[in-house]
VOLO-173582 format. One line per field, with one value per residue (C-alpha): residue number from 1; x, y, z; residue in one letter. Coordinates in steps of 0.05 Angstrom, whole numbers. Layout:
k c(NUM, ...)
east c(X, ...)
north c(Y, ...)
up c(Z, ...)
r c(A, ...)
***
This chain:
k c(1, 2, 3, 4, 5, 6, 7, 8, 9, 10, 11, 12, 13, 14, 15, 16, 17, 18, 19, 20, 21, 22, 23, 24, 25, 26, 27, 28, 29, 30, 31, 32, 33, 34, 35, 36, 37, 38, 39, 40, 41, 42, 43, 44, 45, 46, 47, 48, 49, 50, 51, 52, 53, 54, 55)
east c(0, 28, 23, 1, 45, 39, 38, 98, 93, 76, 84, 136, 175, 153, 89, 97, 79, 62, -14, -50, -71, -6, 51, 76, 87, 31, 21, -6, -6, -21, -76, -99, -77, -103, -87, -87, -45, -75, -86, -123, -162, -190, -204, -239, -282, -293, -311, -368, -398, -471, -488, -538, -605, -633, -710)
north c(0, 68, 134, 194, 249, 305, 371, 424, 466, 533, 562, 596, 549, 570, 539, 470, 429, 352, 319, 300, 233, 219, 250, 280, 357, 406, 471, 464, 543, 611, 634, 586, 529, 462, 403, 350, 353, 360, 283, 265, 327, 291, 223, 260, 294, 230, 197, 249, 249, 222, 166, 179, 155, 104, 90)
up c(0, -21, 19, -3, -19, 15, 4, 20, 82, 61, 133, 164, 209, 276, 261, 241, 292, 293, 255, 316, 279, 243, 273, 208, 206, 185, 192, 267, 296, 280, 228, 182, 233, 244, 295, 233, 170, 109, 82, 153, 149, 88, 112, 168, 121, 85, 146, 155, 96, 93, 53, -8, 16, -34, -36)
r c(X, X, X, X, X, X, X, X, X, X, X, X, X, X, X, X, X, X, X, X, X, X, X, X, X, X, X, X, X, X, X, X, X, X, X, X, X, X, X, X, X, X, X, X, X, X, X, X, X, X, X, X, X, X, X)
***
């Protein structure tokens, strides 16, 4: 199973800090921060999407 690339940090430095799911760094503080990197932000997302009603 491959991993998915991810992205370059477009932050300055002082605010990279560690994905709260996976340990790689993300852009974790300051404006535009969040506690999950990128690629788990979008598994979460995927997670919370509602499946299509049928019927």
């Amino acid at each position: 199973m491959t991993t998915p690339a991810r992205p370059p940090l477009l932050c300055p430095s002082d605010q990279v800090g560690r994905c709260a799911r996976c340990q790689q760094p993300c852009h974790r503080y300051g404006a535009g921060a969040n506690p999950l990197c990128t690629v788990c932000l979008a598994k979460v997302r995927e997670g919370q999407q509602k499946p299509a009603r049928t019927g």
